[in-house]
C-alpha positions in Angstrom: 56.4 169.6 -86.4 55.1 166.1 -87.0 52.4 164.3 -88.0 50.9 162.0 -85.5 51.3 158.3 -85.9 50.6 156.2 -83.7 49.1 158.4 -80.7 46.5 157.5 -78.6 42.7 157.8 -79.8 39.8 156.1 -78.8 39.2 154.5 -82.3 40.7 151.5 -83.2 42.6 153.1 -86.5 45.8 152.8 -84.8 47.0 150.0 -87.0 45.0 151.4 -90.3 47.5 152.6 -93.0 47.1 155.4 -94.5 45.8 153.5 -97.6 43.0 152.6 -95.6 41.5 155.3 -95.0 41.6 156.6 -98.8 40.0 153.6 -99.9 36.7 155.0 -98.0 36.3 157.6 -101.0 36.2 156.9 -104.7 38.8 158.0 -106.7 38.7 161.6 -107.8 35.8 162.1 -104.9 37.6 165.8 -103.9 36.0 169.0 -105.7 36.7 172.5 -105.2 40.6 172.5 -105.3 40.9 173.4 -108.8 41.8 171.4 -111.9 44.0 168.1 -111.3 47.2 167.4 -113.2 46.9 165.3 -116.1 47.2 161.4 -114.4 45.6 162.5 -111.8 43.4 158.9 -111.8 46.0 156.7 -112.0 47.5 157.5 -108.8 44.5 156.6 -107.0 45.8 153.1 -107.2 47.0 152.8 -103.8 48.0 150.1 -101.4 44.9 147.8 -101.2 46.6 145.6 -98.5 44.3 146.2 -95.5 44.5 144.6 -92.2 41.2 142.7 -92.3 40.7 143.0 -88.2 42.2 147.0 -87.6 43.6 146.4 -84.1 43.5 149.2 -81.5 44.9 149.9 -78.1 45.6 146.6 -76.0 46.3 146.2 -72.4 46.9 143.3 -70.2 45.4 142.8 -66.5 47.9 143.9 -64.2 47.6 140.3 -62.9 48.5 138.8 -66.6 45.9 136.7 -66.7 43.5 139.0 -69.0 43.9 140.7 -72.2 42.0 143.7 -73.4 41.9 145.3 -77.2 40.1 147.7 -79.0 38.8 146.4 -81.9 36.4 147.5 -85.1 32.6 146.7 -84.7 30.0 147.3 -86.6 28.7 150.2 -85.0 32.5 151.9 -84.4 35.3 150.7 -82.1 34.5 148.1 -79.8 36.1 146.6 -76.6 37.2 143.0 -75.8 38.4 140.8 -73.2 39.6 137.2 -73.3 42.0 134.8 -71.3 45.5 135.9 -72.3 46.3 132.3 -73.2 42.9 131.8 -75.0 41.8 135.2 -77.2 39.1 133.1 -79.0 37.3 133.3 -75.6 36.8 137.0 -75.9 33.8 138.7 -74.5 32.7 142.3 -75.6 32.0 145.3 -73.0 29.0 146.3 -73.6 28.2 149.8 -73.0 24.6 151.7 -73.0 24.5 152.8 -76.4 21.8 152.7 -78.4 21.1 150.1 -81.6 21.3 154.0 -83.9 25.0 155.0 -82.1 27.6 154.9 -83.9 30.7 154.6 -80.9 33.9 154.7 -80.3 35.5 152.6 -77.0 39.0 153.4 -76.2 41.3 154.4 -73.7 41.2 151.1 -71.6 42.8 151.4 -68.3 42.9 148.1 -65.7 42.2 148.5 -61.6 45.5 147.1 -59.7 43.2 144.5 -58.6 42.7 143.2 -62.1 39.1 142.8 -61.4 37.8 146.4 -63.1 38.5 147.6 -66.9 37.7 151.5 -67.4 37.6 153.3 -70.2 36.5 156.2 -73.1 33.3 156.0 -74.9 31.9 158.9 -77.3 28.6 158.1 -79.5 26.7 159.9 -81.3 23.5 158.6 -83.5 24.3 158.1 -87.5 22.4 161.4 -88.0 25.2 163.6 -86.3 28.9 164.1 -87.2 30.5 163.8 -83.8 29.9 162.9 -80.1 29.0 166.3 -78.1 30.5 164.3 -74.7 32.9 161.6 -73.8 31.5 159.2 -71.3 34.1 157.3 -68.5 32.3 153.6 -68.2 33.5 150.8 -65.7 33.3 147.1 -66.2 33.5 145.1 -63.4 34.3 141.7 -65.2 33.1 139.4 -62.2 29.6 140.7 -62.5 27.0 139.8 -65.8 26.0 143.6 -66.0 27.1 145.1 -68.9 29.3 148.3 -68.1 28.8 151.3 -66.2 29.0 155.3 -67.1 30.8 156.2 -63.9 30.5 160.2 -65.5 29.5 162.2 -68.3 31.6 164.8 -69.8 31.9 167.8 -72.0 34.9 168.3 -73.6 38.3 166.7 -74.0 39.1 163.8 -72.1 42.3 161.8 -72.6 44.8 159.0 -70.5 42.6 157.6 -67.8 44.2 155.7 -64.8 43.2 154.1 -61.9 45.3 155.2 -58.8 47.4 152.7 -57.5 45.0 151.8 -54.5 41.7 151.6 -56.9 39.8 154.1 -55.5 40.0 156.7 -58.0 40.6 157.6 -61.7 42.1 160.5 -63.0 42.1 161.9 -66.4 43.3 164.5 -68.7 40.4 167.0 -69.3 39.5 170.1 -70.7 36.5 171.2 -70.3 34.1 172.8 -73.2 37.0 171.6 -75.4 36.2 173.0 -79.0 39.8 171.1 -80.3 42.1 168.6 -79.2 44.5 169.8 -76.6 47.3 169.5 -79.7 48.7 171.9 -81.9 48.4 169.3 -84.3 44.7 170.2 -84.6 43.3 172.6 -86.6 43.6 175.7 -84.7 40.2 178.5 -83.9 39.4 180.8 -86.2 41.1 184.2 -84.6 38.6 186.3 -82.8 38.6 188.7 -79.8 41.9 189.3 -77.7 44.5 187.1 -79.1 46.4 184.8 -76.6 43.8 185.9 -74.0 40.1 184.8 -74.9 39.6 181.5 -75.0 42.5 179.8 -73.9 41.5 175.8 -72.8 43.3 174.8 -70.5 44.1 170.8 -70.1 43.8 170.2 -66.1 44.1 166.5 -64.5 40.7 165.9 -63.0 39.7 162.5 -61.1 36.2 160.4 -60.3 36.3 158.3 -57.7 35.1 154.6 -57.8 32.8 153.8 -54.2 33.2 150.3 -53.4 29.5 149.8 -52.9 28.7 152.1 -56.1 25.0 151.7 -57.4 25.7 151.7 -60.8 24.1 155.5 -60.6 26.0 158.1 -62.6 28.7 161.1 -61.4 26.5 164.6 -61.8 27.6 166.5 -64.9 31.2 168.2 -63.2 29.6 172.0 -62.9 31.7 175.0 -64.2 35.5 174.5 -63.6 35.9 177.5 -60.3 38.2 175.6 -58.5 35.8 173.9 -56.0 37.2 170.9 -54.2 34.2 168.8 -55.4 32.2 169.7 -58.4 28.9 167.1 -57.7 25.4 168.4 -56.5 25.4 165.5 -54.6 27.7 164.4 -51.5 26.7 160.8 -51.1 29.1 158.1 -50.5 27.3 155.4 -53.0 28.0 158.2 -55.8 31.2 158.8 -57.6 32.4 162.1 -56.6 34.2 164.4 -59.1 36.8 167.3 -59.0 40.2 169.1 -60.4 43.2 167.9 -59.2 45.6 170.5 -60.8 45.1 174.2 -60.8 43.7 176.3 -63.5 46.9 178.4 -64.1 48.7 175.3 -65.4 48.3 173.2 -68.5 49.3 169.4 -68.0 50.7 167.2 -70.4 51.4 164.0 -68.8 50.8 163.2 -65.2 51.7 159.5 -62.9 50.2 159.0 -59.7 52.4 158.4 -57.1 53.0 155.1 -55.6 50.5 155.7 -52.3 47.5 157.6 -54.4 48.1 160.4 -52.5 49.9 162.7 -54.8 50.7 163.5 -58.8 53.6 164.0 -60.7 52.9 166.0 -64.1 54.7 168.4 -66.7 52.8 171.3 -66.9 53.7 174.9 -68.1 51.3 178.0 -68.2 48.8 178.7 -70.7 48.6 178.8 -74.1 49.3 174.9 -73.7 50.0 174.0 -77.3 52.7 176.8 -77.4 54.5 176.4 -73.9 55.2 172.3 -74.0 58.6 173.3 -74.5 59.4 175.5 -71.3 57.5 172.8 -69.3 58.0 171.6 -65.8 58.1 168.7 -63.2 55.8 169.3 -61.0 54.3 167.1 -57.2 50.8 167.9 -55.8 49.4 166.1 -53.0 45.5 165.4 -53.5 44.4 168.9 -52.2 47.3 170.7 -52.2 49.5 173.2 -53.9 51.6 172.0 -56.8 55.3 172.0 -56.0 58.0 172.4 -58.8 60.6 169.4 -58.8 62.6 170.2 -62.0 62.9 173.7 -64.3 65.0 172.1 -67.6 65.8 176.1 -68.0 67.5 176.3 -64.3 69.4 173.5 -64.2 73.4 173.0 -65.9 74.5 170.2 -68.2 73.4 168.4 -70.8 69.4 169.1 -70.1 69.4 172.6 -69.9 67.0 174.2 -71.8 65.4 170.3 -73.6 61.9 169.2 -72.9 60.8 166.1 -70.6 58.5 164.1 -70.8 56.7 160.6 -69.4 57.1 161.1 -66.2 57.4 158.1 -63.8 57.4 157.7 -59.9 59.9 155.3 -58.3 57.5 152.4 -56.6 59.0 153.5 -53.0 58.0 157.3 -54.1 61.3 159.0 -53.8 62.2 159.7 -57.5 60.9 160.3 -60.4 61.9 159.1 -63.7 61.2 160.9 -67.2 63.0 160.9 -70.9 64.6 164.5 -71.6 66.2 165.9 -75.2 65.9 168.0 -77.6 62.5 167.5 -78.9 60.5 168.8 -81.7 56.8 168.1 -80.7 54.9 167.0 -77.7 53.7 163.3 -77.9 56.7 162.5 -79.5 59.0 161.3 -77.5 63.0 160.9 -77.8 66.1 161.2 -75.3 67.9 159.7 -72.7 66.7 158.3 -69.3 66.7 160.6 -66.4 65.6 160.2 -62.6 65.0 163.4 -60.1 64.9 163.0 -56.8 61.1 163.8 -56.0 61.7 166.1 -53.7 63.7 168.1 -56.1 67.7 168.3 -57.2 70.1 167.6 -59.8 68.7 165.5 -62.6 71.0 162.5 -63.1 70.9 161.2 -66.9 71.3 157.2 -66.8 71.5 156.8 -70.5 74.3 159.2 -71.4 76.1 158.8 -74.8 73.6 156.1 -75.7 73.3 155.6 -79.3 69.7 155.0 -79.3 67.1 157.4 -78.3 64.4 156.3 -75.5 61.0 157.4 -76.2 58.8 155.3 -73.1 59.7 154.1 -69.9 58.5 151.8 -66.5 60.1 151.1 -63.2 60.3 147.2 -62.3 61.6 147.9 -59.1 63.4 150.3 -57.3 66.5 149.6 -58.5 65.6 149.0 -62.4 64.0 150.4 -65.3 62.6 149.0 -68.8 62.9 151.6 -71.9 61.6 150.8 -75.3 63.9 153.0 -77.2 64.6 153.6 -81.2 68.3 152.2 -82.5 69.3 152.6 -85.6 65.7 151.6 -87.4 64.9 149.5 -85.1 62.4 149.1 -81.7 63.8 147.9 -78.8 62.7 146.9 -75.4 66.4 147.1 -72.9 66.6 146.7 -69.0 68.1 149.5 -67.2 69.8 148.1 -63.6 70.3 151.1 -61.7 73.5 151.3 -59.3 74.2 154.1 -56.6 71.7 156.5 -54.7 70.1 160.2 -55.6 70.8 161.1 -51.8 74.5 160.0 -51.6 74.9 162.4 -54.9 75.3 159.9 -58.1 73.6 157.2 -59.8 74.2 155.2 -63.2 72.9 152.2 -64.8 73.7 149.4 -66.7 71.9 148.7 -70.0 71.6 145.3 -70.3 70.6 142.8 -73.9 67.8 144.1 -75.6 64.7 142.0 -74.6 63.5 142.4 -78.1 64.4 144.4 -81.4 62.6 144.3 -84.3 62.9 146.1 -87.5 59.4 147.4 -86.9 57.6 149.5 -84.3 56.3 148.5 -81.3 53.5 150.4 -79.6 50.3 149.4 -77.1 48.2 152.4 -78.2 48.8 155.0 -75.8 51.6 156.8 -76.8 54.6 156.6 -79.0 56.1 153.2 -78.2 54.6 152.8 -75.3 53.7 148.9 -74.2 51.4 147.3 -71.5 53.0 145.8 -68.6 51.9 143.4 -65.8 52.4 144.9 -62.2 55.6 142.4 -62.0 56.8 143.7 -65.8 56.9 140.2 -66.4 55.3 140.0 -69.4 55.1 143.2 -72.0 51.7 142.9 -74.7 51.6 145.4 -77.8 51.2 145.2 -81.1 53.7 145.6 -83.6 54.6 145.6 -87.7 57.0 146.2 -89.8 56.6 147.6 -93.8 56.3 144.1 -94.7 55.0 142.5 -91.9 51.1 143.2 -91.0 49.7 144.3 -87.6 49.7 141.4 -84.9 49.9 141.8 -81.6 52.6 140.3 -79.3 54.0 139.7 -75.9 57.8 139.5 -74.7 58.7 138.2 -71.5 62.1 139.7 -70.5 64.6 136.7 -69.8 62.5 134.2 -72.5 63.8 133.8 -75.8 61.0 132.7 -78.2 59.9 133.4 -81.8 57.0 133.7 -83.5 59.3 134.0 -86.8 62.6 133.8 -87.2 63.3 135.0 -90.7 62.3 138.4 -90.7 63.8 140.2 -87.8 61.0 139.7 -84.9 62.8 137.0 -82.9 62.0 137.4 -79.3 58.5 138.0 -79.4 55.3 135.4 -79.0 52.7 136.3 -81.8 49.1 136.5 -79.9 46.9 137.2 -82.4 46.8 136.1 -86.5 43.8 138.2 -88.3 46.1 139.2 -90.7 47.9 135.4 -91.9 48.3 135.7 -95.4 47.9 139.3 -96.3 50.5 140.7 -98.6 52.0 143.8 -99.1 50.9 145.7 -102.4 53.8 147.6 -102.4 57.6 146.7 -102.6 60.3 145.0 -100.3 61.5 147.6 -98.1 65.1 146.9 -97.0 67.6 149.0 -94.1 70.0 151.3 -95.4 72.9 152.4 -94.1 75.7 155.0 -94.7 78.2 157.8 -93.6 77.7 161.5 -93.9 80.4 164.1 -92.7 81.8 162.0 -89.3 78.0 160.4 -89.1 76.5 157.5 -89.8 73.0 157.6 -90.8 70.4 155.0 -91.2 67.0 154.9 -93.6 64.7 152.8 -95.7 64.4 152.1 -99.0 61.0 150.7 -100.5 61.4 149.0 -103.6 58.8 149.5 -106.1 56.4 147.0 -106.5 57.3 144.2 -109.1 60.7 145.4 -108.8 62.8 143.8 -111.8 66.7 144.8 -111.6 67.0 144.5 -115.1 65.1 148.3 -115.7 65.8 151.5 -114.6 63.4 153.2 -111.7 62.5 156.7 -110.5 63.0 157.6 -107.2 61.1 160.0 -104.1 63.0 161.1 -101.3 60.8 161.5 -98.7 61.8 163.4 -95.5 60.0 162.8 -92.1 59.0 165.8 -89.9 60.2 166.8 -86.9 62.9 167.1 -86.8 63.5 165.2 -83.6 61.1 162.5 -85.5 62.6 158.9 -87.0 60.7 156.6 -89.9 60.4 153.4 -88.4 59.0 150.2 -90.0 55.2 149.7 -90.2 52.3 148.3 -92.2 51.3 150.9 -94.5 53.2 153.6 -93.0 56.2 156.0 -94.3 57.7 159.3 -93.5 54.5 161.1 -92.8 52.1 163.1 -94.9 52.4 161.3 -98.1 52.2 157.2 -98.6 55.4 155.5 -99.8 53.4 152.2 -100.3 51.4 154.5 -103.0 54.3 155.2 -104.6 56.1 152.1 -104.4 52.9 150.9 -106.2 53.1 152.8 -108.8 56.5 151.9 -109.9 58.9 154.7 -107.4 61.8 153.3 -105.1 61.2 155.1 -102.2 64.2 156.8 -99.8 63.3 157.1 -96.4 66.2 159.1 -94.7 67.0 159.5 -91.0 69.3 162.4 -91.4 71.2 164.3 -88.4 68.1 165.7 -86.1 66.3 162.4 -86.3 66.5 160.1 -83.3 67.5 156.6 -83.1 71.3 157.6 -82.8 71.5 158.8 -80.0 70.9 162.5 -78.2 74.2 164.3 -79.8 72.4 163.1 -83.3 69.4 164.4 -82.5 70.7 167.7 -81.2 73.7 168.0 -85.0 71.3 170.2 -86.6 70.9 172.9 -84.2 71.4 176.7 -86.2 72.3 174.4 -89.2 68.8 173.4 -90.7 68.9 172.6 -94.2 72.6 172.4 -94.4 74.0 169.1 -92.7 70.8 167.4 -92.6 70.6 168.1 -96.4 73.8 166.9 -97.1 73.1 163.2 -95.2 70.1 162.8 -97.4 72.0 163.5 -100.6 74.8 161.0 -99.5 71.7 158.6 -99.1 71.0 159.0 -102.8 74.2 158.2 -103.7 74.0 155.3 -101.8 71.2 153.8 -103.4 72.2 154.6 -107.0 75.8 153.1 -106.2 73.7 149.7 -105.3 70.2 149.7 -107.1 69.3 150.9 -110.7 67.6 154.5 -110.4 68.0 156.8 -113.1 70.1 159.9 -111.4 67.5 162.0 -113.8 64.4 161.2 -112.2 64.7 161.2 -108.6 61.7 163.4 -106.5 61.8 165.1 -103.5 58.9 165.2 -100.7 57.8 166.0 -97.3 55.5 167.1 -94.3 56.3 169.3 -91.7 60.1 169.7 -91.2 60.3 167.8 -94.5 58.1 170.3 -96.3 60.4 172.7 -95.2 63.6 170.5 -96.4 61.8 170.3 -99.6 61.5 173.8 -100.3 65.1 174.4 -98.7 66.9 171.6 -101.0 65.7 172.9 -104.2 67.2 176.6 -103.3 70.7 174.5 -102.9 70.8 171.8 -105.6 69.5 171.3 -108.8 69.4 167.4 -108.2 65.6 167.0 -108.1 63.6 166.6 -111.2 59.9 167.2 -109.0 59.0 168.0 -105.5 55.8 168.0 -103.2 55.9 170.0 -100.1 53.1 169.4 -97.5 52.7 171.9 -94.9 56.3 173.5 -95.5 58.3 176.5 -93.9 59.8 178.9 -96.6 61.3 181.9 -93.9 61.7 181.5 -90.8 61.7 184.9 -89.5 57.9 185.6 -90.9 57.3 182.1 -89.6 58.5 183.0 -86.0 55.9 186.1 -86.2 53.2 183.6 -87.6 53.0 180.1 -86.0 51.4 179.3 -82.4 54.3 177.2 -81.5 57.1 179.8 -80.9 58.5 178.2 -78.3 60.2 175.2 -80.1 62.5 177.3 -82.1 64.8 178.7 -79.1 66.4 175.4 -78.3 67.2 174.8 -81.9 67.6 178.6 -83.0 69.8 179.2 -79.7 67.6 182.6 -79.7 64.9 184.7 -80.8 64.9 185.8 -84.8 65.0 189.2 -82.9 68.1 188.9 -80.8 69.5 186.8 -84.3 67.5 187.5 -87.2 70.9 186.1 -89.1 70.5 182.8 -87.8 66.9 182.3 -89.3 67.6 183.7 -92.3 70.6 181.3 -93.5 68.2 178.3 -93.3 65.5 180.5 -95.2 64.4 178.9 -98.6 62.9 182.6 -99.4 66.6 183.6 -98.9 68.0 182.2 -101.9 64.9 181.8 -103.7 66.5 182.6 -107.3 68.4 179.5 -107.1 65.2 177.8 -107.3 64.2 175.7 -110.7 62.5 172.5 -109.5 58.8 172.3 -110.5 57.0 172.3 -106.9 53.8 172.0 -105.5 52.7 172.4 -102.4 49.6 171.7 -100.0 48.9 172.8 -96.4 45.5 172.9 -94.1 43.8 176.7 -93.6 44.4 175.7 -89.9 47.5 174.6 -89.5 48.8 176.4 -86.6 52.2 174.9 -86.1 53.0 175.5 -90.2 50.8 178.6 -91.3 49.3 178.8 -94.7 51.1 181.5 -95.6 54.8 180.0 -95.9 53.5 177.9 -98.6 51.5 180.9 -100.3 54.9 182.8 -99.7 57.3 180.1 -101.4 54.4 179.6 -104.5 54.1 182.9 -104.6 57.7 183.5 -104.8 58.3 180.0 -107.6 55.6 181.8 -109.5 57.3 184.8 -110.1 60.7 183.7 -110.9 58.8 181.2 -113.3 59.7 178.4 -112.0 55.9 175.6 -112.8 54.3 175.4 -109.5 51.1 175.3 -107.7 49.4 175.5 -103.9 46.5 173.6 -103.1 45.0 174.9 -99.2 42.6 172.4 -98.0 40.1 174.0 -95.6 39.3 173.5 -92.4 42.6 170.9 -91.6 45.2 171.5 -89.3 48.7 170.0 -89.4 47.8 166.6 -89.5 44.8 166.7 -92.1 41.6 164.1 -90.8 39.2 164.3 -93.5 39.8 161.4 -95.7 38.6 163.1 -98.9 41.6 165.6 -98.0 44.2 162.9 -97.6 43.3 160.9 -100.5 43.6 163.7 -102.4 47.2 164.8 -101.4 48.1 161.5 -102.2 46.7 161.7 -105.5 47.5 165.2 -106.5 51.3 164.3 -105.3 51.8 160.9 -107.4 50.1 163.1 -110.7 52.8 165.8 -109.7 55.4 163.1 -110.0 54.0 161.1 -113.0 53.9 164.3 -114.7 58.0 165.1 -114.7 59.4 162.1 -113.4 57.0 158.8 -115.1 57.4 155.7 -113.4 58.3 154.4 -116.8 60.0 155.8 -119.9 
């Protein structure tokens, strides 16, 4: 129950800050919410410290001689390719859109041979709101052409890759998508036979790239029926297109194998978006039936019952490698390291009683893995050598130095954390920030120690790229916290306001990250979620950004502390962290704010029923009972791990970490916004908990934004959370007194 962050898209906003984006509408621009709180205007003043180049996703040639980027244009996002030890030399693809297109390029993927660049392109003219297809284009970067639409497609397309022998690219698609394949999106309106009609199913699919190919467009793929080969014409000089995976499953993640001849995926059965959580490990040869390698549900020890996720084949093909855990949302990855024999077996976990949590991973050999993994705050690239056999029954590995940590996040543009590799992993290309440190992008060459700045934490890394020299934060220092709670110890941030002076006394905003399974990590412009700590730093609020028990980045028995115990141990870490930063900083103990998204909305609501500490709070897209949530949401599935059962076999259970529950307690002036569509946290727990403030008295108010989901995508919507939740706080806790 997060919102996304740095997930792949095909745009290039992956570096934007949040501030960006509500800098693209006037202050006060949102109508039709209802009267705004006196000081409403003054919080518009957010963070005006933009990167002046927004980079996107970047991948290197598998050869390392190339570097490719997704970049801004001025007709949408934009893709370019240069020498990797010369980027001024960069040439864009050029695509077949038209002078009126608005587009957006993304979703680059390299052939082995280094010598083809596919990738993502939707367009639609300045007249329309959105593409009604995604095209798949291939740029062959020896010829003077500009690139080709290898197929056109109708729905949702997402993580292209070449097989490992060239000859074919396979996708994510589903097809006549009217959402994202996310329950992150806003969800359908309900209609007809609920859970039945019109169920999308995300399937991998593949094109294949003829060596002598024209330059003449893949037919349209006809209706999905499970034909081997959806193309009206069979002709070898035309890319051929069909479904790899069957219609009964949903994939979430899928690696070719090693000789292009089979998959590896997790999958579970329809209704995707609700079953990530029971998913599989599956193998299916190219025409075959798919074969299940590992059931978390079936097996003992420490992964029964957890997700998995990022699957990776061994390069000789007889295991498979993937992160498992107790996770909270799909796409957001945390755990230890794992390998399965792909045959099938015992899971063996390599990473055991790690105090880090790994969230992507790549084979170098077949004896070795890299991870880049969260410890502690921090990002982290660390070599796995692995020792021992699957077949002879046991294998472990040796984490070695960390290649690179940074107090930052490190990510390519894929998928949480995830960096671009050269087929020998020599050398590792990404971008990466930190809250006071702007969006570059980097490479790291495992066994090199070189800087591109010494004094602030990103030692290890060679700085690429410099668009952003000499753009400063508008918005405090931000400095690593740490402290003990119960038998823990817990890490977080604390942002500084802006123009900090130690001589006054400050408010303060706690502000809790979803998830749970979630971390804050360093990065331009970013915070815990929802809200914008660089907002509120700027206008004059030290900012707490906790890590409590549930988060990762301490390990998996961390992660796994709050299980049956929301709001109670987790509550009590971030309360320590108060009292950690008014032992050391001057906050006035009388104006300190609470807020959150997600899994922090719900802490919100819950911590007010249990302490009177909080002068204010803003909850965004918050749980108040969990046993009419259970009944509500479209994501049922992720509350057995956590729960340990149903709220009907243990109604008790849910109702002990209930805000509704002890509801009277409640006298902390809240307000609280949500999306109509929000399918993993339903509208109605936050007309349920307003409803409920209202009638014990207690000043509140609900703002429902229509037409948004969990994580909200119209900018007029997000600027004016921001704004409604900094009037909130000016109104009962002023910056100044």
């Amino acid at each position: 129950m997060i919102l996304p962050s740095f997930r792949k898209s095909l745009g290039a906003s992956l570096s934007v800050p949040l501030a960006a984006m509500l800098l693209l509408v006037p202050a006060g621009a949102f109508a039709g919410q209802g009267e705004k709180p006196s000081g409403h205007e003054a919080s518009g003043q957010v963070p005006r410290s933009l990167n002046r180049s927004p980079l996107g996703q970047v991948a290197v040639s598998p050869d390392g001689k190339r570097l490719a980027w997704v970049q801004d244009g001025h007709m949408g996002a934009e893709i370019h390719v240069a020498p990797i030890g010369d980027l001024g030399k960069s040439q864009r693809i050029a695509t077949a859109a038209t002078a009126d297109q608005h587009c957006r390029d993304g979703q680059i993927t390299w052939s082995p041979d280094s010598t083809e660049l596919a990738f993502l392109s939707e367009c639609a003219s300045q007249d329309e709101q959105s593409s009604s297809q995604t095209e798949l284009y291939l740029a062959r970067l020896d010829d003077a052409g500009p690139a080709r639409i290898l197929i056109s497609l109708k729905g949702y397309v997402d993580d292209p890759a070449f097989s490992p022998d060239g000859s074919m690219i396979a996708f994510l698609y589903v097809e006549g998508a009217t959402r994202p394949a996310s329950a992150l999106a806003a969800i359908k309106p309900f209609a007809g036979v609920i859970g039945e009609d019109g169920i999308e199913i995300q399937r991998v699919a593949r094109v294949t790239v003829p060596p002598n190919w024209n330059g003449d467009p893949a037919p349209p793929p006809a209706p999905a029926d499970d034909h081997p080969v959806a193309s009206r014409a069979i002709d070898h000089l035309l890319p051929l297109f069909d479904f790899l995976t069957p219609a009964s499953l949903h994939v979430y993640e899928f690696d070719w194998a090693p000789d292009s001849k089979s998959l590896g995926y997790i999958a579970a059965d329809p209704p995707g978006e609700n079953n990530w959580w029971v998913a599989k490990l599956y193998t299916q040869a190219l025409g075959g039936a798919p074969k299940t390698v590992l059931a978390p549900a079936e097996v003992q020890g420490a992964l029964h019952g957890l997700q998995i996720a990022v699957p990776r084949w061994s390069p000789d093909g007889k295991s498979i490698a993937f992160i498992g855990g107790l996770m909270s949302d799909q796409g957001v990855t945390g755990g230890d390291v794992f390998v399965v024999s792909a045959s099938g077996g015992e899971p063996q976990n390599l990473t055991p009683q790690r105090p880090s949590s790994a969230a992507w991973i790549t084979w170098k050999g077949n004896d070795s893995l890299f991870a880049d993994e969260l410890a502690g705050g921090r990002c982290q690239l660390v070599h796995l050598d692995l020792h021992g056999s699957l077949a002879e029954g046991g294998i472990s590995a040796t984490v070695g130095r960390p290649v690179f940590s940074i107090p930052g996040s490190a990510g390519d543009g894929r998928m949480e954390l995830s960096l671009s590799a050269t087929a020998d992993r020599s050398l590792f290309v990404f971008n990466a920030s930190s809250f006071d440190r702007p969006t570059e992008t980097y490479s790291a060459r495992p066994g090199e120690q070189t800087s591109s700045d010494s004094g602030d934490g990103f030692a290890g890394l060679t700085q690429l790229t410099s668009g952003n020299d000499g753009v400063q934060p508008d918005w405090g220092k931000t400095v690593s916290l740490d402290w003990t709670s119960d038998a823990f110890h817990v890490q977080g941030w604390l942002m500084l306001p802006k123009d900090y002076d130690p001589a006054k006394k400050y408010p303060m905003i706690v502000e809790v990250h979803g998830g749970p399974a979630s971390a804050v990590l360093g990065r331009w412009g970013g915070g815990a979620g929802g809200f914008s700590a660089t907002a509120f730093s700027a206008l004059g609020y030290f900012v707490l950004m906790p890590n409590p028990r549930g988060s990762y980045g301490q390990g998996e028995a961390f992660t796994q502390a709050n299980r049956k115990d929301f709001g109670y141990g987790d509550l009590r870490d971030i309360l320590a962290g108060v009292d950690t930063v008014l032992a050391k900083y001057p906050v006035d103990p009388n104006r300190v704010g609470l807020a959150g998204w997600s899994y922090g909305g719900f802490m919100t609501m819950f911590a007010i029923t249990q302490t009177n500490r909080f002068r204010a709070a803003v909850s965004g897209a918050g749980i108040s009972d969990w046993l009419s949530y259970y009944g509500e949401n479209s994501i049922d599935q992720w509350m057995i791990p956590y729960f340990g059962a149903s709220v009907y076999d243990d109604p008790q259970v849910y109702a002990k970490s209930s805000a509704i529950t002890y509801i009277k307690q409640a006298h902390t002036p809240t307000l609280a916004v949500v999306g109509d569509r929000d399918g993993e946290c339903p509208a109605p727990q936050s007309f349920e908990f307003w409803h409920a403030l209202r009638d014990i008295h207690v000043p509140s108010e609900l703002v429902v934004y229509p037409n948004e989901g969990h994580g909200f995508v119209d900018p007029v919507h997000i600027r004016d959370v921001i704004e409604r939740a900094g009037a909130w706080f000016a109104r009962y806790m002023p910056p100044s007194q």
